[in-house]
FIDOMAR-37861 format. One record per residue (C-alpha): residue number from 1; residue in one letter; x, y, z. Coordinates in nm, 3 decimals. Example, Ala and Ser with C-alpha at 12.3 -4.5 7.8 and 13.67 -1.06 7.14 Angstrom:
<lomars>
(1; A; (1.230; -0.450; 0.780))
(2; S; (1.367; -0.106; 0.714))
</lomars>
This chain:
<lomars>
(1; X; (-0.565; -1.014; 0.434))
(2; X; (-0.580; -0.832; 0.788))
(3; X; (-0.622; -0.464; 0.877))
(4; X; (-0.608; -0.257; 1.153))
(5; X; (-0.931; -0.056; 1.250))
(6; X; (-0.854; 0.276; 1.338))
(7; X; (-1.186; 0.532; 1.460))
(8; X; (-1.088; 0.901; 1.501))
(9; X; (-1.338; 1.102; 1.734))
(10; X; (-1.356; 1.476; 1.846))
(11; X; (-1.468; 1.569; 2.170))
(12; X; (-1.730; 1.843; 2.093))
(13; X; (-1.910; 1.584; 1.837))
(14; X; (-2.106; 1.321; 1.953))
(15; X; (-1.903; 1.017; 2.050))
(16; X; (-2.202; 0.802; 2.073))
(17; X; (-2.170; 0.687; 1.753))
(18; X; (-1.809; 0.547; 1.765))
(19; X; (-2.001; 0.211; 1.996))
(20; X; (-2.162; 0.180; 1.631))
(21; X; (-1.949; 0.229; 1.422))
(22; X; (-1.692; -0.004; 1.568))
(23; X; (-1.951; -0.305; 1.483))
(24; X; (-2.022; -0.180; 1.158))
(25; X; (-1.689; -0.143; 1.040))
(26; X; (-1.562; -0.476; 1.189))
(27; X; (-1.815; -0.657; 1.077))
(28; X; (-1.826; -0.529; 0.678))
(29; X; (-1.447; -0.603; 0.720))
(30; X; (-1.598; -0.988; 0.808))
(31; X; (-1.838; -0.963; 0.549))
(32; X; (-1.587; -0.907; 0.260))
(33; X; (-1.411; -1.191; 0.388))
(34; X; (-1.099; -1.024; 0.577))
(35; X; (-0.973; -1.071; 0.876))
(36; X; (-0.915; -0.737; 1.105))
(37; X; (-0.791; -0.666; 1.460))
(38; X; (-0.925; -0.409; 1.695))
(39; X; (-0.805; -0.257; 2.014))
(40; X; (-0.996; -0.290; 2.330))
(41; X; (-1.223; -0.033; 2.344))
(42; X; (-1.125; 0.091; 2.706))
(43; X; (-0.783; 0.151; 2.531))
(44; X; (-0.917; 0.505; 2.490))
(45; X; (-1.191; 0.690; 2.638))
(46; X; (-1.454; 0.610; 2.381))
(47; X; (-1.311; 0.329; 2.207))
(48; X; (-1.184; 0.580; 1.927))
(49; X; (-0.864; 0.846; 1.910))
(50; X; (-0.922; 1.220; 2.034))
(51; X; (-0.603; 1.316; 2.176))
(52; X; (-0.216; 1.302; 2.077))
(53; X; (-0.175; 1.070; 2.423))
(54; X; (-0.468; 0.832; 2.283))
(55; X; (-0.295; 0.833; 1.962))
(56; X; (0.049; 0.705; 2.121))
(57; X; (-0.144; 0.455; 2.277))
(58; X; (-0.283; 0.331; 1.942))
(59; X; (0.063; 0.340; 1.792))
(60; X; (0.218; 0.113; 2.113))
(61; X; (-0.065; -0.110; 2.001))
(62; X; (0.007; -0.111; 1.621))
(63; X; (0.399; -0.202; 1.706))
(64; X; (0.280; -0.481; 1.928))
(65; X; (0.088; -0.629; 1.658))
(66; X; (0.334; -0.560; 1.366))
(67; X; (0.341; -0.817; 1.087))
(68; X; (-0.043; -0.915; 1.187))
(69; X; (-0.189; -0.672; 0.976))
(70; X; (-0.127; -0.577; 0.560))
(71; X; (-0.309; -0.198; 0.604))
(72; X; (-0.504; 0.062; 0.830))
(73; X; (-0.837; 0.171; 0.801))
(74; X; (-0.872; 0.502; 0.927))
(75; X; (-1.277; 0.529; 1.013))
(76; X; (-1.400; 0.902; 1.087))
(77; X; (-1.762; 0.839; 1.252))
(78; X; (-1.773; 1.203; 1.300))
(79; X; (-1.505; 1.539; 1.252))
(80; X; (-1.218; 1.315; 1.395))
(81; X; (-0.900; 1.445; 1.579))
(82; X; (-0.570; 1.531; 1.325))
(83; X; (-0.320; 1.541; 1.569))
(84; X; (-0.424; 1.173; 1.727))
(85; X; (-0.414; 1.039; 1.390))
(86; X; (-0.058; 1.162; 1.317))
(87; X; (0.052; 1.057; 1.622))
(88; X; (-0.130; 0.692; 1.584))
(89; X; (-0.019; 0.618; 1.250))
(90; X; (0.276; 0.819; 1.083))
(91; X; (0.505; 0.495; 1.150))
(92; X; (0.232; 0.261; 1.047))
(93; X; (0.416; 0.161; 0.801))
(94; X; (0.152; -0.008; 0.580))
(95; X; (-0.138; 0.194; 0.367))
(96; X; (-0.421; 0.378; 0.521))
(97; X; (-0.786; 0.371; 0.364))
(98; X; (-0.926; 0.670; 0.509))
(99; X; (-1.343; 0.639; 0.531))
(100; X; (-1.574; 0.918; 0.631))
(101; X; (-1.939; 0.827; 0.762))
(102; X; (-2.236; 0.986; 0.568))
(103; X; (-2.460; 1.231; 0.728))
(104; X; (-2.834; 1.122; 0.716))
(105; X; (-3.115; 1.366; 0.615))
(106; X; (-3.313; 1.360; 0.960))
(107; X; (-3.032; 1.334; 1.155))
(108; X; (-2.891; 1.672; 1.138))
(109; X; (-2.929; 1.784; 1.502))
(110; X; (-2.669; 1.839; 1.723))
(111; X; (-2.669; 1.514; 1.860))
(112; X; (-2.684; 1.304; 1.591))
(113; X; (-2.445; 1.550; 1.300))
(114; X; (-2.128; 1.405; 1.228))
(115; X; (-1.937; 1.653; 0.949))
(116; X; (-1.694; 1.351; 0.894))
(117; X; (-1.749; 1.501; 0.544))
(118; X; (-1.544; 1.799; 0.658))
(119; X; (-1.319; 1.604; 0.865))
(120; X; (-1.220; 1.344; 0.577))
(121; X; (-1.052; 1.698; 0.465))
(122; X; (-0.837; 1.796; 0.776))
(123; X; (-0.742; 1.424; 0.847))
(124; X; (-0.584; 1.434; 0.464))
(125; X; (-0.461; 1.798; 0.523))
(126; X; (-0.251; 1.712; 0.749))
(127; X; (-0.113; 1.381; 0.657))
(128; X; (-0.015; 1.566; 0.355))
(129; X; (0.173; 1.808; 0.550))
(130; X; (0.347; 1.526; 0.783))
(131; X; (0.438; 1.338; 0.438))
(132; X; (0.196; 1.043; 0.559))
(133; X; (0.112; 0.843; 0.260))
(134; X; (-0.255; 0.733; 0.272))
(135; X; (-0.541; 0.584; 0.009))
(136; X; (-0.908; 0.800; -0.049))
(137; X; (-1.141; 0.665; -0.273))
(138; X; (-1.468; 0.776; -0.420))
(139; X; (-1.743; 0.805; -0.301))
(140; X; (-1.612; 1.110; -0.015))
(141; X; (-1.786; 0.958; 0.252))
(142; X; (-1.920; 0.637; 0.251))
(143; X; (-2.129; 0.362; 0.487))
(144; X; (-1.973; 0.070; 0.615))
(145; X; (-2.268; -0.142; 0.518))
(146; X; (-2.302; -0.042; 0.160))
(147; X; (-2.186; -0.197; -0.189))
(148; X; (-1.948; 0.058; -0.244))
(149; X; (-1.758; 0.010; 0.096))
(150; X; (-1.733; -0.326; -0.022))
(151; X; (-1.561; -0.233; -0.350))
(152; X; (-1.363; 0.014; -0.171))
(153; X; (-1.266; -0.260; 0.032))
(154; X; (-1.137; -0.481; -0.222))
(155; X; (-0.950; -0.217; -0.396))
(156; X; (-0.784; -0.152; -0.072))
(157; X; (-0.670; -0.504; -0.012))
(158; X; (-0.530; -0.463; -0.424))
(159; X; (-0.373; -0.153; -0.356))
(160; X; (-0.207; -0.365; -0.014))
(161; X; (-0.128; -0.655; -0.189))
(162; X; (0.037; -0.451; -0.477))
(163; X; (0.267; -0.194; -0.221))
(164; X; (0.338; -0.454; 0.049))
(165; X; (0.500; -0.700; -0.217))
(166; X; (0.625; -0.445; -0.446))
(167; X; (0.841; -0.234; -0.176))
(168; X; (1.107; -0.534; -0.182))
(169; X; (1.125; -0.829; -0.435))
(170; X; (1.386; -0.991; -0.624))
(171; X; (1.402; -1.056; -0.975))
(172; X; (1.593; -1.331; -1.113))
(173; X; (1.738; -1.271; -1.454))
(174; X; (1.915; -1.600; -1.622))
(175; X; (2.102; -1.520; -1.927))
(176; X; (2.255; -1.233; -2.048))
(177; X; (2.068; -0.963; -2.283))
(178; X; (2.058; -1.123; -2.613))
(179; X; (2.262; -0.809; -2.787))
(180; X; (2.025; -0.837; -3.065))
(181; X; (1.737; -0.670; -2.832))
(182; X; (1.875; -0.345; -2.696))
(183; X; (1.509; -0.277; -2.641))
(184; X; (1.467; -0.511; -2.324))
(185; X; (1.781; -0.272; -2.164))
(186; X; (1.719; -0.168; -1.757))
(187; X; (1.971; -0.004; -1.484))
(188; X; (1.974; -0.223; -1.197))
(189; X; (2.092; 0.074; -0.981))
(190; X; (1.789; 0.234; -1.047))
(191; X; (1.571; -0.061; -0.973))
(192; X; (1.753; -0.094; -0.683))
(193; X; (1.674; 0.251; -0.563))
(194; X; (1.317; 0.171; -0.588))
(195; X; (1.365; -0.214; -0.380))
(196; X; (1.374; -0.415; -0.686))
(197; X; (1.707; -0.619; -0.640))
(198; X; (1.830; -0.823; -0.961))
(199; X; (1.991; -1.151; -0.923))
(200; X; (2.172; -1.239; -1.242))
(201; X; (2.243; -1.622; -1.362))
(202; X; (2.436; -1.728; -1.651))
(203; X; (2.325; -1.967; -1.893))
(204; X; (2.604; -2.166; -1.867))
(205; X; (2.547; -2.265; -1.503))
(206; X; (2.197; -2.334; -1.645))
(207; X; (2.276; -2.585; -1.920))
(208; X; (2.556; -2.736; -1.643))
(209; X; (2.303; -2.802; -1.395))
(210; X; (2.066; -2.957; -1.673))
(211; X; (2.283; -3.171; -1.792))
(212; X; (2.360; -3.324; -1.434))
(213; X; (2.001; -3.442; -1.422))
(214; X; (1.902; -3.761; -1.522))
(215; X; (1.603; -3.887; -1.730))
(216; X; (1.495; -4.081; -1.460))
(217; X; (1.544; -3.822; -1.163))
(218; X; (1.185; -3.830; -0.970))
(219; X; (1.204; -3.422; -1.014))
(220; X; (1.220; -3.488; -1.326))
(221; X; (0.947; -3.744; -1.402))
(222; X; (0.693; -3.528; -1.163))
(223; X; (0.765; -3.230; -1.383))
(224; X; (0.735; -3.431; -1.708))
(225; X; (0.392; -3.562; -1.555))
(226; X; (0.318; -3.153; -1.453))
(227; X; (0.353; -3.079; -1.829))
(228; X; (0.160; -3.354; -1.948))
(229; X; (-0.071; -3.214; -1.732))
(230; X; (-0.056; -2.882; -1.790))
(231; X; (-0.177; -2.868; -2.171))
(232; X; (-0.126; -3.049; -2.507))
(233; X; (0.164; -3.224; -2.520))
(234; X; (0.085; -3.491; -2.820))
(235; X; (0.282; -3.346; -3.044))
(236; X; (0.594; -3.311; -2.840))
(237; X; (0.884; -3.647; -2.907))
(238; X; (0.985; -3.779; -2.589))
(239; X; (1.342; -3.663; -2.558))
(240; X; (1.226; -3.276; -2.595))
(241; X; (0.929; -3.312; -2.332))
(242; X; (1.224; -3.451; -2.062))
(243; X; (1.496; -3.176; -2.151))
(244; X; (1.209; -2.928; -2.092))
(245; X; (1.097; -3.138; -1.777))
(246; X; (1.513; -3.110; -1.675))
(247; X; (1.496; -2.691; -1.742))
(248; X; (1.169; -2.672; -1.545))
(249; X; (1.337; -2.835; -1.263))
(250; X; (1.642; -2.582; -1.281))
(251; X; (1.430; -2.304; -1.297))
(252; X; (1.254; -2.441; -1.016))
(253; X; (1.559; -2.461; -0.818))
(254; X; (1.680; -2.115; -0.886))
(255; X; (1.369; -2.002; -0.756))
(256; X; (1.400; -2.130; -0.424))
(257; X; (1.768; -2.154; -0.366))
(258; X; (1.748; -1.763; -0.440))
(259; X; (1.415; -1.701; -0.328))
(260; X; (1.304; -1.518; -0.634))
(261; X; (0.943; -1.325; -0.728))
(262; X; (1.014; -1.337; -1.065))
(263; X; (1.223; -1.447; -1.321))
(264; X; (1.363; -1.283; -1.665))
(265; X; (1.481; -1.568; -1.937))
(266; X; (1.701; -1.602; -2.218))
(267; X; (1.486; -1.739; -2.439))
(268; X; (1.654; -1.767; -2.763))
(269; X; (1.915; -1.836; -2.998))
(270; X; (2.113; -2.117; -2.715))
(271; X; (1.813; -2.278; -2.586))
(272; X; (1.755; -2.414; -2.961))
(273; X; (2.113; -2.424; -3.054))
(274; X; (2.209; -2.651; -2.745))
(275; X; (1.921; -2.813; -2.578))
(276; X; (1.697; -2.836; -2.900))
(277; X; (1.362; -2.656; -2.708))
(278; X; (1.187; -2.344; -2.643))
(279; X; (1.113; -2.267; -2.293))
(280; X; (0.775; -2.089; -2.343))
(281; X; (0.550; -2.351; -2.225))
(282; X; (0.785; -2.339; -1.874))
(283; X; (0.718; -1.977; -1.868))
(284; X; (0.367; -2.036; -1.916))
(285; X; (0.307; -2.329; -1.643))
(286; X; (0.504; -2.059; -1.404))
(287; X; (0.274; -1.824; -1.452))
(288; X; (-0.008; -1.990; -1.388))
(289; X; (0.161; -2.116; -1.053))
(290; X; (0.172; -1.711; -0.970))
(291; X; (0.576; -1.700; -1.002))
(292; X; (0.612; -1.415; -1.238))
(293; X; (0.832; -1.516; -1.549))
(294; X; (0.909; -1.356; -1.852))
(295; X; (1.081; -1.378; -2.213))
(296; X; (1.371; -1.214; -2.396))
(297; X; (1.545; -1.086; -2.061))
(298; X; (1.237; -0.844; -2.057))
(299; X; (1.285; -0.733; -1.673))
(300; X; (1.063; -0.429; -1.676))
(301; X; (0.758; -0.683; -1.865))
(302; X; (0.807; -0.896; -1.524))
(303; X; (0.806; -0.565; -1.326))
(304; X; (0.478; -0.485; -1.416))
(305; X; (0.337; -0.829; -1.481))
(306; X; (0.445; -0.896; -1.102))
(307; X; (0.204; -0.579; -0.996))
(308; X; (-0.094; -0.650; -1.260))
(309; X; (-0.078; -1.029; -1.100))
(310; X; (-0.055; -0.871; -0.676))
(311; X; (-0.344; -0.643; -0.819))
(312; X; (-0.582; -0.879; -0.987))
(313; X; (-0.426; -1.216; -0.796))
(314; X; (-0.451; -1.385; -1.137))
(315; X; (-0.145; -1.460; -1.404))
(316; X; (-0.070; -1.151; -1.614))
(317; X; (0.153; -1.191; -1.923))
(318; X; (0.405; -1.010; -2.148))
(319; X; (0.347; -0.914; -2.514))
(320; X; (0.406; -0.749; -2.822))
(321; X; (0.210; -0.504; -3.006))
(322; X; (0.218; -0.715; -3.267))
(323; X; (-0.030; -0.657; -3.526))
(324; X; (-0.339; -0.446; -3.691))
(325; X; (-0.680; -0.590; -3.695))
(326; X; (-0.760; -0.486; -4.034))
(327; X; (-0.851; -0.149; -4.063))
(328; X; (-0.989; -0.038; -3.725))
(329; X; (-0.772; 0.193; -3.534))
(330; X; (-0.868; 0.113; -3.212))
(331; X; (-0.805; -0.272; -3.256))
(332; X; (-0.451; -0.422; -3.196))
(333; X; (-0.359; -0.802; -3.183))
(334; X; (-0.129; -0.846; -2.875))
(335; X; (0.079; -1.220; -2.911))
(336; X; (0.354; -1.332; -2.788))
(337; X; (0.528; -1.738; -2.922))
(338; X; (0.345; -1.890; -2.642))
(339; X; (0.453; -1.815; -2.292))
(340; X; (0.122; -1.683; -2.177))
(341; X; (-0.072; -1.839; -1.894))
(342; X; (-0.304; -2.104; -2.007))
(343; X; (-0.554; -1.939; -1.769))
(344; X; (-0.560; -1.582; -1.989))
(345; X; (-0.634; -1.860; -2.301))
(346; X; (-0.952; -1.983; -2.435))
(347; X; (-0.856; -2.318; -2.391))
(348; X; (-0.580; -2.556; -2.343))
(349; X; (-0.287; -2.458; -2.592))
(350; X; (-0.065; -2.722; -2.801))
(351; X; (0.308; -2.750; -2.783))
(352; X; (0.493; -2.690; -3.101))
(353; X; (0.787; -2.655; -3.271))
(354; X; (0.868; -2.312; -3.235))
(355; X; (0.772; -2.225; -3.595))
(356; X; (1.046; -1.924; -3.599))
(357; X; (1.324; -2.160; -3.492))
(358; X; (1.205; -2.449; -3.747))
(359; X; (1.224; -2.247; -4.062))
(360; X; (1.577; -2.295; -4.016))
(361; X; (1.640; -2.609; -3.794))
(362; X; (1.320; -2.823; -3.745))
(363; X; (1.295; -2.979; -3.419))
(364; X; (1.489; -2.705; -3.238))
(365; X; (1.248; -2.501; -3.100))
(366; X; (0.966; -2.774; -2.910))
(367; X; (0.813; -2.553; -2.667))
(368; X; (0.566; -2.319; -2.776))
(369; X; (0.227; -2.339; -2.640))
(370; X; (0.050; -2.211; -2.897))
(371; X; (-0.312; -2.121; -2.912))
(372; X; (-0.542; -1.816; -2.873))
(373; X; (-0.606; -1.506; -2.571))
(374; X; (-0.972; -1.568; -2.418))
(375; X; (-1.170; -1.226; -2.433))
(376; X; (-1.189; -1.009; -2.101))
(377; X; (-1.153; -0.685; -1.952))
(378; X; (-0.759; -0.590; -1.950))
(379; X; (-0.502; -0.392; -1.785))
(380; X; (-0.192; -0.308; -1.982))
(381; X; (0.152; -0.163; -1.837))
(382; X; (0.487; -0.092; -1.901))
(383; X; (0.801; 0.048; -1.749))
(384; X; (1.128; 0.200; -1.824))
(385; X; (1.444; 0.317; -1.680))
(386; X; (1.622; 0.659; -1.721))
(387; X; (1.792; 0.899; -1.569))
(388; X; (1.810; 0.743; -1.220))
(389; X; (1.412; 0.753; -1.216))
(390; X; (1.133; 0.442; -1.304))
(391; X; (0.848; 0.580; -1.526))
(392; X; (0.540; 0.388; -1.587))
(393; X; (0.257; 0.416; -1.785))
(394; X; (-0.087; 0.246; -1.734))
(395; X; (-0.411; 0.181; -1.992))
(396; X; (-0.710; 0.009; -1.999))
(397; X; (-0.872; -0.219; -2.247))
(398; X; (-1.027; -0.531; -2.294))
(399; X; (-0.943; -0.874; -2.537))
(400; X; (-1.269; -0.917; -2.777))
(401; X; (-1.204; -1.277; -2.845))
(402; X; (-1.243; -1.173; -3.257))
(403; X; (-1.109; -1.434; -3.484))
(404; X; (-0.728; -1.490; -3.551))
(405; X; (-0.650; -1.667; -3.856))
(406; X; (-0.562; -2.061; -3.772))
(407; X; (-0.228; -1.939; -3.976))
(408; X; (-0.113; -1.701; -3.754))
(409; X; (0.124; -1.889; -3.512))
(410; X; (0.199; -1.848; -3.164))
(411; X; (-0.053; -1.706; -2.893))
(412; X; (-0.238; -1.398; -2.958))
(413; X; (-0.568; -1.177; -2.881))
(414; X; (-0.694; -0.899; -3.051))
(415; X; (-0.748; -0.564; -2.811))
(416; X; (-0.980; -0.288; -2.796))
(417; X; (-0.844; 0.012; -2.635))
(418; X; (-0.951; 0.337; -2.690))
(419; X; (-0.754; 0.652; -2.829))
(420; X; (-0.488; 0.361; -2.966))
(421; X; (-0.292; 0.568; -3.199))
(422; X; (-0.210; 0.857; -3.021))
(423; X; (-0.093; 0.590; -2.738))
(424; X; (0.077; 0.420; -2.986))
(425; X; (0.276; 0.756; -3.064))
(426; X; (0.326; 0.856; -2.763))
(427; X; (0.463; 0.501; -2.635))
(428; X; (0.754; 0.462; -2.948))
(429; X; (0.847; 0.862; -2.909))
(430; X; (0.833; 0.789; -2.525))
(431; X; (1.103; 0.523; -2.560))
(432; X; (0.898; 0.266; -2.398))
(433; X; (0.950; -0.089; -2.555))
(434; X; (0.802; -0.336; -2.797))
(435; X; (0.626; -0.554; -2.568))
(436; X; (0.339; -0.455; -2.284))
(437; X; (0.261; -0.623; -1.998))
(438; X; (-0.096; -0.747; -1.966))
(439; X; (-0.378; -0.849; -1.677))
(440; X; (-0.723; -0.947; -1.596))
(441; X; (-0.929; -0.680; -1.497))
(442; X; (-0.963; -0.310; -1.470))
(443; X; (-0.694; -0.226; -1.208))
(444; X; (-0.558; 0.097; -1.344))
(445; X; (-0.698; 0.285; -1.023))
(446; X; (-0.539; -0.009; -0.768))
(447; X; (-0.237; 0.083; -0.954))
(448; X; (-0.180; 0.418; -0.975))
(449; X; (-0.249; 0.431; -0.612))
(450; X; (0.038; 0.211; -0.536))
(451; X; (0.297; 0.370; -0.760))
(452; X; (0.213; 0.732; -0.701))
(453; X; (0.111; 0.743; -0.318))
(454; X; (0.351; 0.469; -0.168))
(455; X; (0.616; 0.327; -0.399))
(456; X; (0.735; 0.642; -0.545))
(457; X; (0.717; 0.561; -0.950))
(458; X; (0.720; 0.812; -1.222))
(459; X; (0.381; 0.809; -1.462))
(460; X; (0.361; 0.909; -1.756))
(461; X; (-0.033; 0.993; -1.856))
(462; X; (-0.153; 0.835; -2.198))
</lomars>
């Protein structure tokens, strides 16, 4: 990722610190392994924005370099000028990480004091009043060359990755809503309010283009060697691994004829009752390849397992609250038949008969990778649509990698998260769904920031 270095100066503070902190910001940039560009620093008269002229002449340099750079970092080495930064950067277009240097004990004097404490204040006073969205995080001011720039630094690059992406993207969903799960409904007029355009595909067209493949079509035998590949295919007879090589290809296809972030599938009843598999293993491999896909036409799941992915830039997946761990409240286990990313498991999974489809026509349903959630710290999200608006909500946890009984079928993890029955109330009387959307990591902060700040979601608190 690339950002734009931005240093704000005022005239009766002393500029002979913007020289330094030019370096020091460039090069912590370096350190945490981005890229950044820079104006000259005879652009201005110190190398840093004081007046509404300067700041013109920083934004005639942004729009020259447009597309080169993912966010703005806004450095105050001392007060900093407001109305140079409004002019500068209320069409940057991308989000701003505002950073205020620290004032040092023994370098209080008049010479050396830089109140960027104080200015970190006016700079966000005012961008609040222009309506220019823009990213503080803790601590208030903060050096350049210390651990906690760094992390502020990588939560700024999540927080880009997450708002950049997530402004546009196209979702493809292929099949209609099973009418059995009215829980998985969404307005795409909503969604497209927010950006989020739906591209819808019939199943028909999908079992038409499958059947025009043939066994021994290379896409084909690569994606049956993928597969193979991929996890535990021994069980699997021959036929079912090629008609789930054929469907990989198609979905493969749609994805690039349409250009599509994500995908939404109908999963179930025609899958079985035509081509004799169960897609979750495809859903699974696509995950892994970071192409978003979920189950059960669950568009909002792929909504939020497309940010929990930009945020963490690892697979997320979507699941049900599925089960009690005994008698602990605060203990859930989270499963879903096996389209989770073999990369959130503790090891390479085993493609089964989908033992849900097979109590009443063995051999239908080969395609569930079954096996169990490795244990890590987790992010867990949902969304809904109503009333014209998109409402979120946004916990924390982590998988404990307890024991699941080798009876229990599918792929699942139990979860520790804390306050779980109040969230668990709040959630069904919210009218928020059956399934969650889940990610590696801690990146409730990274998201909040994106949704509230930039992109304009609802939230509703836990």
């Amino acid at each position: 990722m690339t950002f734009a270095l931005y240093f704000g100066n005022r005239g009766f503070f002393p500029e002979s610190l913007i020289g330094t902190a030019r370096d020091e910001v460039a090069d912590a940039v370096a350190a945490a392994g981005y890229d950044y560009i820079i104006p000259d620093a005879d652009m201005t008269r110190y190398g840093a924005v004081e007046t509404r002229d300067e700041g013109y002449r920083y934004a005639e340099w942004l729009e020259s370099h447009r597309g080169e750079f993912d966010g703005v970092i806004l450095s105050l080495p001392n007060f900093g000028d407001e109305n140079g930064a409004v002019a500068a950067l209320r069409d940057a277009g991308v989000p701003i990480l505002v950073q205020a240097y620290p004032d040092e004990i023994g370098k209080m004097d008049f010479e050396h004091r830089r109140d960027s404490y104080c200015g970190k204040f006016s700079i966000e006073d005012v961008f609040n009043q222009y309506g220019i969205p823009y990213t503080v995080l803790a601590p208030h001011v903060v050096h350049p060359s210390s651990p906690e720039f760094r992390q502020n630094l990588a939560d700024f690059a999540a927080i880009c990755r997450v708002v950049n992406k997530m402004r546009r993207f196209t979702i493809g969903c292929i099949g209609a809503r099973t009418s059995k799960f009215k829980t998985v409904r969404f307005d795409e007029i909503t969604l497209q309010k927010y950006g989020i355009t739906v591209e819808t595909f019939d199943l028909s067209d999908l079992f038409w283009r499958v059947g025009q493949l043939s066994d021994s079509d290379p896409d084909v035998m690569c994606k049956r060697v993928r597969l193979t590949e991929y996890t535990d295919f021994s069980l699997v007879p021959d036929d079912k691994l090629t008609t789930l090589a054929k469907v990989g290809v198609i979905l493969d296809r749609y994805i690039s004829e349409f250009r599509l972030d994500c995908i939404a599938l109908r999963c179930w009843e025609e899958m079985q009752t035509v081509l004799g598999v169960a897609p979750c293993v495809l859903l699974s491999e696509l995950n892994d390849r970071g192409i978003v896909a979920s189950c059960e036409i669950d568009l909002c799941s792929a909504i939020n397992m497309y940010s929990l992915m930009l945020a963490s830039e690892q697979p997320a997946a979507c699941v049900d609250w599925n089960n009690n761990y005994g008698d602990d409240p605060d203990k859930v286990i989270l499963f879903h038949c096996g389209p989770i990313a073999q990369s959130l498991m503790e090891k390479k999974g085993i493609v089964t008969d989908h033992k849900m489809f097979a109590k009443a026509n063995p051999g239908c349903g080969w395609g569930s990778n079954e096996g169990r959630i490795a244990a890590f710290p987790m992010t867990f999200s949902n969304c809904k649509t109503e009333n014209g608006r998109l409402t979120f909500y946004i916990g924390e946890g982590r998988f404990t990698g307890e024991p699941i009984e080798d009876g229990f079928f599918g792929c699942g993890g139990v979860a520790h998260i804390e306050n779980l029955q109040h969230i668990l109330i709040k959630l069904g009387r919210s009218g928020f769904r059956h399934h969650t959307a889940i990610g590696r990591g801690h990146t409730a902060l990274i998201l909040r920031e994106a949704f509230t700040y930039y992109l304009g979601y609802d939230i509703m608190e836990l």
